[in-house]
C-alpha positions as CSV (number, residue, x, y, z in Angstrom):
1,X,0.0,0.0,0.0
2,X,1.1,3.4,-0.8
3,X,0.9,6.5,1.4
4,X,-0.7,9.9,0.0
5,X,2.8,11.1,0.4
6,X,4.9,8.6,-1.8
7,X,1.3,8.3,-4.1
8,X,1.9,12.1,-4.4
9,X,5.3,12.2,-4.7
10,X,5.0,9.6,-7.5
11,X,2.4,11.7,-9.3
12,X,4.4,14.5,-9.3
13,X,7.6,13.2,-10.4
14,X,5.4,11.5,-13.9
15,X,4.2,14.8,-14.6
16,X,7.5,16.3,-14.1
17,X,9.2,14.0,-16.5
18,X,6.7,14.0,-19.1
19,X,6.8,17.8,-19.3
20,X,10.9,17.6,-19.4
21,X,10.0,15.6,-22.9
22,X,8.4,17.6,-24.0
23,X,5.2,15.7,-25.4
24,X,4.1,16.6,-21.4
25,X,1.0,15.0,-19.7
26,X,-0.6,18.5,-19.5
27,X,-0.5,18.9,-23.0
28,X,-1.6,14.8,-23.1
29,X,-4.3,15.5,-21.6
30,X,-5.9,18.6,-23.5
31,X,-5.9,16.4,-26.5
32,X,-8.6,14.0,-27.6
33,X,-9.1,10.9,-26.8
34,X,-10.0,10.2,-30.0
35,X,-7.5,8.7,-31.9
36,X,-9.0,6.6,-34.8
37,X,-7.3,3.8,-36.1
38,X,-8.3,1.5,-39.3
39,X,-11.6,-0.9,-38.0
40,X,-9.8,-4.0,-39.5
41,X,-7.5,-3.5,-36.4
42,X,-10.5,-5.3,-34.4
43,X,-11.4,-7.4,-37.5
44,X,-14.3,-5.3,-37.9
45,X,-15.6,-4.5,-41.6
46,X,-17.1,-1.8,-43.8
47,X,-20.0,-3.7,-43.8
48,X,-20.5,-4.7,-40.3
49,X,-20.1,-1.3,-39.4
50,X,-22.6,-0.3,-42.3
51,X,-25.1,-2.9,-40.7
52,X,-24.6,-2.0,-37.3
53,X,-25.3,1.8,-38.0
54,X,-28.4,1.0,-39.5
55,X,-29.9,-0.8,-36.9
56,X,-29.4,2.2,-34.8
57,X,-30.7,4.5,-37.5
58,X,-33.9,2.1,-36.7
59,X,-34.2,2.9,-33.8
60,X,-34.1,6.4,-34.1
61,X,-36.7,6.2,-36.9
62,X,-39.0,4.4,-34.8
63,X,-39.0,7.0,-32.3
64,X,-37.2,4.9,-29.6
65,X,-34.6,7.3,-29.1
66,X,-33.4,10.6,-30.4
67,X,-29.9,9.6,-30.9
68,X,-27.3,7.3,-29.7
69,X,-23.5,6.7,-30.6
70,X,-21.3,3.3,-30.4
71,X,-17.6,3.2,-29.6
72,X,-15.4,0.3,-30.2
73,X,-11.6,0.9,-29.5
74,X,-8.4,-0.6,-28.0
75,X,-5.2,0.6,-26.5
76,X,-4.2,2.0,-29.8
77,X,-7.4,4.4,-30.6
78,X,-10.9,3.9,-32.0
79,X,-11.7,1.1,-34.5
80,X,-15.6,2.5,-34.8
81,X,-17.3,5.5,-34.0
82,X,-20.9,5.2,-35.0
83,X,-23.5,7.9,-34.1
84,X,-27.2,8.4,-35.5
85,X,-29.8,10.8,-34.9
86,X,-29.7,13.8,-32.7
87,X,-29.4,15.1,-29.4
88,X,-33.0,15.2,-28.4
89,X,-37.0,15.6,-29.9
90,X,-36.9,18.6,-31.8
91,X,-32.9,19.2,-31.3
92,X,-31.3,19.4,-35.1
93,X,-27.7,18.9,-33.5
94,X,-26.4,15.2,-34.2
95,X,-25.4,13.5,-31.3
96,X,-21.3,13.0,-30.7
97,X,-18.3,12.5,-29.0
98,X,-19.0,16.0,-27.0
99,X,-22.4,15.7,-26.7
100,X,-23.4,15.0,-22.6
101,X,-24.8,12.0,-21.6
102,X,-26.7,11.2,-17.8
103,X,-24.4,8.1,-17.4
104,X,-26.2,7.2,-14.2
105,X,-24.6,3.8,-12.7
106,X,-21.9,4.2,-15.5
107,X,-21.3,6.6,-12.0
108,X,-20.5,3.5,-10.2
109,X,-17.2,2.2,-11.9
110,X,-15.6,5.5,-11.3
111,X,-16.3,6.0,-7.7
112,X,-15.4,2.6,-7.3
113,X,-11.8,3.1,-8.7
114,X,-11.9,6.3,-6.6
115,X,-11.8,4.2,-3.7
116,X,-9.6,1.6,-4.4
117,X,-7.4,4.7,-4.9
118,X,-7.8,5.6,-1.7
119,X,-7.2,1.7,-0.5
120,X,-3.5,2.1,-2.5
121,X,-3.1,5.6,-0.3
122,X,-4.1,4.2,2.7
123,X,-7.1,6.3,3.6
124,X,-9.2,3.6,3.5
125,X,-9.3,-0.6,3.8
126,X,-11.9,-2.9,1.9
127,X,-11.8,-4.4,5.6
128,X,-13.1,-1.7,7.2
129,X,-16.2,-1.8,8.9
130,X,-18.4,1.0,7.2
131,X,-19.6,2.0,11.1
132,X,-16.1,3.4,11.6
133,X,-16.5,6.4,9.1
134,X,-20.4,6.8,9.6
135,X,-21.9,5.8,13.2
136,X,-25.3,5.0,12.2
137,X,-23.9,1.6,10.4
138,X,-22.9,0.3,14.0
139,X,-25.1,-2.1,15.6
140,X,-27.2,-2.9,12.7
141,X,-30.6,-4.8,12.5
142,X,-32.1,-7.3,9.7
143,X,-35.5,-7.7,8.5
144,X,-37.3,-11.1,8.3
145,X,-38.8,-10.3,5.0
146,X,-41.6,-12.9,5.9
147,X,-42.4,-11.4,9.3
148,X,-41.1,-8.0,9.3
149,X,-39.6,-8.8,13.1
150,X,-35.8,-7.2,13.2
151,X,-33.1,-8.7,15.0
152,X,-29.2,-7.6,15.6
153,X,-26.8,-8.2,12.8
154,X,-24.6,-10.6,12.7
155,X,-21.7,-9.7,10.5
156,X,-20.4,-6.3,10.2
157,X,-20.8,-4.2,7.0
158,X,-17.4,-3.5,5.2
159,X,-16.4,-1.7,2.4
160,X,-16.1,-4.8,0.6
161,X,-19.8,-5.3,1.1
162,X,-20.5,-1.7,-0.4
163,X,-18.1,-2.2,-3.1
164,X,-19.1,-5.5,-4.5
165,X,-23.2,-5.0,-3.2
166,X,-23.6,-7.4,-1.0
167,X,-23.9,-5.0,2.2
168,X,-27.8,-5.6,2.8
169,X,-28.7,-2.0,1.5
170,X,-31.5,-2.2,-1.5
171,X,-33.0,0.6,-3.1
172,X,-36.3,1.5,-3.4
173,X,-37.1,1.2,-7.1
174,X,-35.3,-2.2,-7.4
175,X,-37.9,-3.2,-4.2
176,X,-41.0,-1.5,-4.3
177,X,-43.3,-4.0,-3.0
178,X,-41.1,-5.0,0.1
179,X,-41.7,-3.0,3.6
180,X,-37.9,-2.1,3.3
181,X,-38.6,-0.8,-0.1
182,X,-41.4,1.5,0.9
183,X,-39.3,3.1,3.9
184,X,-36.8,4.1,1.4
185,X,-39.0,5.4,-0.6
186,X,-40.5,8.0,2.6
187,X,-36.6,8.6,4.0
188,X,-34.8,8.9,0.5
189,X,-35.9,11.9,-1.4
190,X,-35.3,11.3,-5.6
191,X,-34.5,14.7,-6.1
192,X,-30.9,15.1,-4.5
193,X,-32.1,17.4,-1.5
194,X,-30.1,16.0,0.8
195,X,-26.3,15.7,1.0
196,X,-24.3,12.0,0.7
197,X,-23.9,11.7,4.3
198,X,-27.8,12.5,5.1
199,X,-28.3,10.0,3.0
200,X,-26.2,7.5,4.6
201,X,-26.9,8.4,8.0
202,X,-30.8,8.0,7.3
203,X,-30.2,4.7,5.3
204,X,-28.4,3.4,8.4
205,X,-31.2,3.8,10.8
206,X,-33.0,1.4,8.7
207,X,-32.8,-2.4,9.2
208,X,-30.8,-4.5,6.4
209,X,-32.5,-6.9,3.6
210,X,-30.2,-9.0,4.4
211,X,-26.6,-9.9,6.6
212,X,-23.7,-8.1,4.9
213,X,-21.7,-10.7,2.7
214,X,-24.8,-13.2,2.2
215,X,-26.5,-12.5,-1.2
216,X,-25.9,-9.6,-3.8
217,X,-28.6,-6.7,-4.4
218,X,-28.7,-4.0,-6.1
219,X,-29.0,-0.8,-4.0
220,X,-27.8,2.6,-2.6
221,X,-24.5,1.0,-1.6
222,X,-22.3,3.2,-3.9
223,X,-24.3,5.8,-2.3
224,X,-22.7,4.9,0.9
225,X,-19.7,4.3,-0.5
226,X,-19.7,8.2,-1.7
227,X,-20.2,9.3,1.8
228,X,-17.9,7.1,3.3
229,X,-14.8,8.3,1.5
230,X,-15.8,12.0,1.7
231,X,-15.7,11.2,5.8
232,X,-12.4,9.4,5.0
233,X,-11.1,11.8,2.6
234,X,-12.4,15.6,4.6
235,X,-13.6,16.3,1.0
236,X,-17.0,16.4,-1.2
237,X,-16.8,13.8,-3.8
238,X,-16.2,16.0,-6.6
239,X,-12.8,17.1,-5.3
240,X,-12.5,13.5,-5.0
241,X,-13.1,12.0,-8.4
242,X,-11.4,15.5,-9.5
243,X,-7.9,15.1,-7.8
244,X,-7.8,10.9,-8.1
245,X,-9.9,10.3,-11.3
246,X,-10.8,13.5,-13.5
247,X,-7.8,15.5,-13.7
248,X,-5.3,13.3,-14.2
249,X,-7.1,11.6,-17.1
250,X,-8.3,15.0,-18.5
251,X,-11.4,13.8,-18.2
252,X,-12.9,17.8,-17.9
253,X,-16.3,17.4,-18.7
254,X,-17.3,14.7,-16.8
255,X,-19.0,16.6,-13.7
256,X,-22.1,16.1,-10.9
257,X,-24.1,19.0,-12.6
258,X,-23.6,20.6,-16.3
259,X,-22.9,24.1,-16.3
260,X,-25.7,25.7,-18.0
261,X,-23.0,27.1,-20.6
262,X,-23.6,23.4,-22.0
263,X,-26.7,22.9,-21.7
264,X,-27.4,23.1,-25.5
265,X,-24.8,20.0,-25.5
266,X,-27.1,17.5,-23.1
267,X,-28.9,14.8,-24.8
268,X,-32.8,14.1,-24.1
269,X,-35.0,11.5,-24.0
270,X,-37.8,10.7,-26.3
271,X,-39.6,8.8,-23.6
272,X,-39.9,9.1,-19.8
273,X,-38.3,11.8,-18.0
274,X,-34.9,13.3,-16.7
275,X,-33.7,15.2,-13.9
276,X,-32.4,18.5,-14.7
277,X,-28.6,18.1,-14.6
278,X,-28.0,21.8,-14.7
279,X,-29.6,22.6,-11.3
280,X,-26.9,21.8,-8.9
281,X,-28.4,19.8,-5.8
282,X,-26.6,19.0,-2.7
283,X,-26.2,15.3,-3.2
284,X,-23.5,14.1,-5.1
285,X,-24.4,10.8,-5.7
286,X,-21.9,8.1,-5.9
287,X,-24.0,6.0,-7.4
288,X,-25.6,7.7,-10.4
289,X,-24.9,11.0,-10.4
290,X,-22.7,11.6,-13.2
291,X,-22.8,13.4,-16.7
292,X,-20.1,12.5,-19.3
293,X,-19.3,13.3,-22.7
294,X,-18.1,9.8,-24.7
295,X,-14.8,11.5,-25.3
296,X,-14.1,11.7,-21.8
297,X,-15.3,8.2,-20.5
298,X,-12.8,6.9,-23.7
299,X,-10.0,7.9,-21.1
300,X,-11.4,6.1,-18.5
301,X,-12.0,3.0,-20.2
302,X,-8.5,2.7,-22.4
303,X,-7.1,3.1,-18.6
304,X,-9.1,0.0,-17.2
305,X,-7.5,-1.6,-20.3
306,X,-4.5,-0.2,-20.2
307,X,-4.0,-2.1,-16.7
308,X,-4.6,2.0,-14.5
309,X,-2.4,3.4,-16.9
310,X,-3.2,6.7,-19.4
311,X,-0.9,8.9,-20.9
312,X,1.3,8.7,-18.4
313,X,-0.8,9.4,-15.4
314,X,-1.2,6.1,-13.1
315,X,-4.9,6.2,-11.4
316,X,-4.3,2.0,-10.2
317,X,-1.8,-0.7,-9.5
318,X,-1.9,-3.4,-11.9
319,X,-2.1,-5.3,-8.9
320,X,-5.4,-3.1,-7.6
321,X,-7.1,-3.5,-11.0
322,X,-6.2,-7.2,-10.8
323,X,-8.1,-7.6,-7.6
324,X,-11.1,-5.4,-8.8
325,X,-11.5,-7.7,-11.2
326,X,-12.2,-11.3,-9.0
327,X,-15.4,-12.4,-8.6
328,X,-17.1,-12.2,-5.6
329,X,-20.4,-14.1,-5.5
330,X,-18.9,-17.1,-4.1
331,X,-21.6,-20.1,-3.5
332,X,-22.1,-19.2,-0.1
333,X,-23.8,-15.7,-1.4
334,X,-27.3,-16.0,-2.9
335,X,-27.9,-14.7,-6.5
336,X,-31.3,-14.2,-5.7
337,X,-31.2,-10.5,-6.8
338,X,-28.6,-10.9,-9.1
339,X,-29.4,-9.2,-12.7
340,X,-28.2,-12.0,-14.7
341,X,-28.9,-15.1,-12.5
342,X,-26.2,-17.9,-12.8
343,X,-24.6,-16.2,-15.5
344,X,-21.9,-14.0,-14.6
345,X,-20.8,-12.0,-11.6
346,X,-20.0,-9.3,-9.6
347,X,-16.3,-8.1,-8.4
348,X,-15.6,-4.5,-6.2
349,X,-17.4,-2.4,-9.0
350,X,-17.6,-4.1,-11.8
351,X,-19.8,-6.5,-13.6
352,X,-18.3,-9.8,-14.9
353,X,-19.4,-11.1,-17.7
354,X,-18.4,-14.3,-19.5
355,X,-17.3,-13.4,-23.5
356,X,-18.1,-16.7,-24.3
357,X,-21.7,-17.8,-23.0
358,X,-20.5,-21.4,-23.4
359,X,-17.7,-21.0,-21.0
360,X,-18.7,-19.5,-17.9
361,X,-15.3,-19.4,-16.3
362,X,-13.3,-18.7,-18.9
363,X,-12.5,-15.1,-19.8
364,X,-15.0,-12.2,-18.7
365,X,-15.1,-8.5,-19.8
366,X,-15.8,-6.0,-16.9
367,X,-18.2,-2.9,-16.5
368,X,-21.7,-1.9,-16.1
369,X,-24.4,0.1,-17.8
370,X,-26.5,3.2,-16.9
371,X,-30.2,3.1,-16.7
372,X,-30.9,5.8,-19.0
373,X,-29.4,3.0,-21.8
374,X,-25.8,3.9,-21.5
375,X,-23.2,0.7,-21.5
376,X,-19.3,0.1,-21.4
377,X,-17.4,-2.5,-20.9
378,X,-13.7,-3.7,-21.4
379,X,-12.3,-6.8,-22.7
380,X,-8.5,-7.8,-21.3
381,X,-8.7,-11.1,-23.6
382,X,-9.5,-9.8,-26.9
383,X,-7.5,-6.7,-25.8
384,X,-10.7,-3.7,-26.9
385,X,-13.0,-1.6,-24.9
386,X,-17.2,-0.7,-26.0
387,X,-19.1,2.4,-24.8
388,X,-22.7,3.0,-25.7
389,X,-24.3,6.2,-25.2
390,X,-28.8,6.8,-25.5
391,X,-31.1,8.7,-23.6
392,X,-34.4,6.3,-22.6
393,X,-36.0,5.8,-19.9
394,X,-39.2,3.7,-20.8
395,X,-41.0,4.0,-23.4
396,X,-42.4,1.3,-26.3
397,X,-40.7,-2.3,-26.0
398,X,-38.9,-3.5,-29.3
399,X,-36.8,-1.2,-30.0
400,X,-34.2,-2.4,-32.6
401,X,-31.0,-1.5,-31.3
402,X,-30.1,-0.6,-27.4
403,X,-27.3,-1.3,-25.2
404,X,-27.6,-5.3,-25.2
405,X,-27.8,-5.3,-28.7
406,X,-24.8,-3.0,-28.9
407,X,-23.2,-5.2,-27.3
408,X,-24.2,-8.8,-28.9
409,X,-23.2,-6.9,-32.4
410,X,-20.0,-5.3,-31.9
411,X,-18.7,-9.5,-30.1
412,X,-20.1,-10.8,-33.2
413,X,-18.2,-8.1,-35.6
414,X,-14.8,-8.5,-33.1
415,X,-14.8,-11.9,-32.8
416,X,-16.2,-13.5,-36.6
């Protein structure tokens, strides 16, 4: 483990050296991430790409989406860049690389890093127990589910737990017709009026699903997770992900709340409705707070590929990344709630999912997806990286092209 002092000192010296070259990370960094490369460097061709664009052209005809844009790329630069349609209903602007996308739990991978960050600095364990940064997590109770009776815990929370969601926390739209579900619902507001560490210190006055480490859920746990390293750290979250994630990747416009100088660049949905992410609100929420332009999640995905490594500015250990990467919903832990059932599984942030369906434990790509239809992922085996940027939140069923699809078309075009 690193301290902050030798982590900094480290830091410094990179940028030092880089700038003595001459090529410089500052000057890195204020380029694009966009680099593109011939598609035949992924094996992809003219026509899959022609094929693939139209099925999102599809969907934008059938009013399923305004717009949406498909990445594929590697540690060398950008094999496909695909975009159709526009920013929003009624917006003439096409969408692309800088238009501004709610990335929602696209939120979660970032944050995630953010901490293990911390771990390398030593500001924080994965062993901790989550009660030593916010009180309210000590002495915790469990529902029965059956009887609705409560009873003391009997495991502690960790950061583990909140990293790899299997702490016991839910969330209210994943559980609506539970008890535990409704309560959330009354204590935690959906419109960011209360800070990360309200919102934690209400959510741990509440009984858990379930004991810490015995099944996976999907929940506010990144929430916590937010709060806790702001407690850990004596900073907001954004100065956070600013200092360990944002700046040293250059990834500048990939912020809480747009600046309403870009407004004209956010993309809209044609069904269901979206927060304003101009009004700034006093949660920052770890776990699906985030706007980001494709350019700049490019960086952070080529770094995850890269093995924490981007033009010269180190956000992980190969060694960290590594262990971000093993799976963690060991037989003892019930996949009751997991998304994808037996298939798959989760590690400390990441999804994990097999690139062969056939061969469930051989190699896995890693990342998640937003609910407003945004997706990435990255692929160490076949060595590439997707991101897949819409707006939707409902809507008709059908639609010919989304983020699964995205993803099922660009494996069949890489790997034919």
């Amino acid at each position: 483990m690193r301290t902050t002092a030798i982590n900094n000192l480290l830091r410094h010296t990179a940028l030092t050296s880089a700038l003595l070259l001459g090529s410089g990370l500052l000057l890195a960094q204020n380029d694009s991430s966009i680099t593109m490369i011939d598609s035949a460097a992924l094996g992809i061709t003219s026509a899959e790409i022609a094929s693939i664009k139209a099925q999102m052209q599809a969907a934008v005809d059938g009013g399923h989406i305004a717009g949406a844009l498909v990445l594929v790329g590697n540690k060398e630069g950008i094999a496909m860049l695909e975009t159709a349609g526009t920013q929003g209903p009624g917006d003439a602007t096409p969408v692309d690389e800088q238009t501004i996308f709610r990335i929602y739990s696209m939120t979660k991978p970032i944050v995630s890093v953010a901490a293990m960050d911390m771990v390398e600095d030593g500001l924080l364990s994965v062993s901790d127990p989550v009660g030593k940064y916010i009180p309210e997590f000590n002495n915790m109770l469990v529902v029965n589910n059956e009887t609705g009776e409560t009873a003391p815990a009997q495991n502690v929370m960790t950061i583990e737990h909140l990293l790899t969601h299997k702490s016991g926390l839910i969330q209210a739209i994943f559980s609506p017709d539970t008890e535990l579900g409704k309560s959330y619902a009354e204590l935690i507001p959906g419109d960011g009026s209360l800070t990360n560490l309200e919102v934690a210190q209400r959510l741990g006055k509440l009984p858990l699903f379930f004991e810490p480490g015995a099944a996976w859920h999907y929940g506010h746990s990144t929430d916590v997770l937010g709060a806790v390293m702001e407690v850990a750290a004596g900073q907001p979250l954004d100065t956070i992900l600013n200092e360990r994630i944002f700046e040293p990747l250059g990834m500048d416009e990939t912020t809480f709340y747009v600046p309403a100088s870009k407004a004209s660049r956010i993309a809209e949905p044609v069904h269901g409705q979206m927060s304003d992410n101009t009004i700034e609100r006093p949660q920052l929420s770890g776990g699906g707070g985030l706007n980001a332009t494709t350019e700049d999640y490019v960086r952070f995905a080529q770094m995850l590929l890269q093995g924490g490594e981007y033009r010269g500015a180190r956000i992980l250990e190969p060694e960290t990344l590594a262990l971000m990467q093993e799976k963690r919903i060991t037989p003892d832990v019930s996949r009751e709630y997991f998304f994808y059932g037996n298939r798959g599984d989760w590690s400390m942030g990441f999804h994990l999912q097999p690139v062969d369906p056939d061969k469930p434990d051989g190699a896995h790509n890693f990342g998640w997806r937003g609910i407003g239809g945004t997706l990435f992922f990255v692929d160490p085996a076949n060595e590439f990286f997707m991101i897949y940027m819409e707006q939707k939140r409902g809507g008709p069923r059908g639609a010919p092209f989304d983020n699964s699809t995205a993803q099922r078309v660009v494996y069949e075009a890489v790997l034919n």
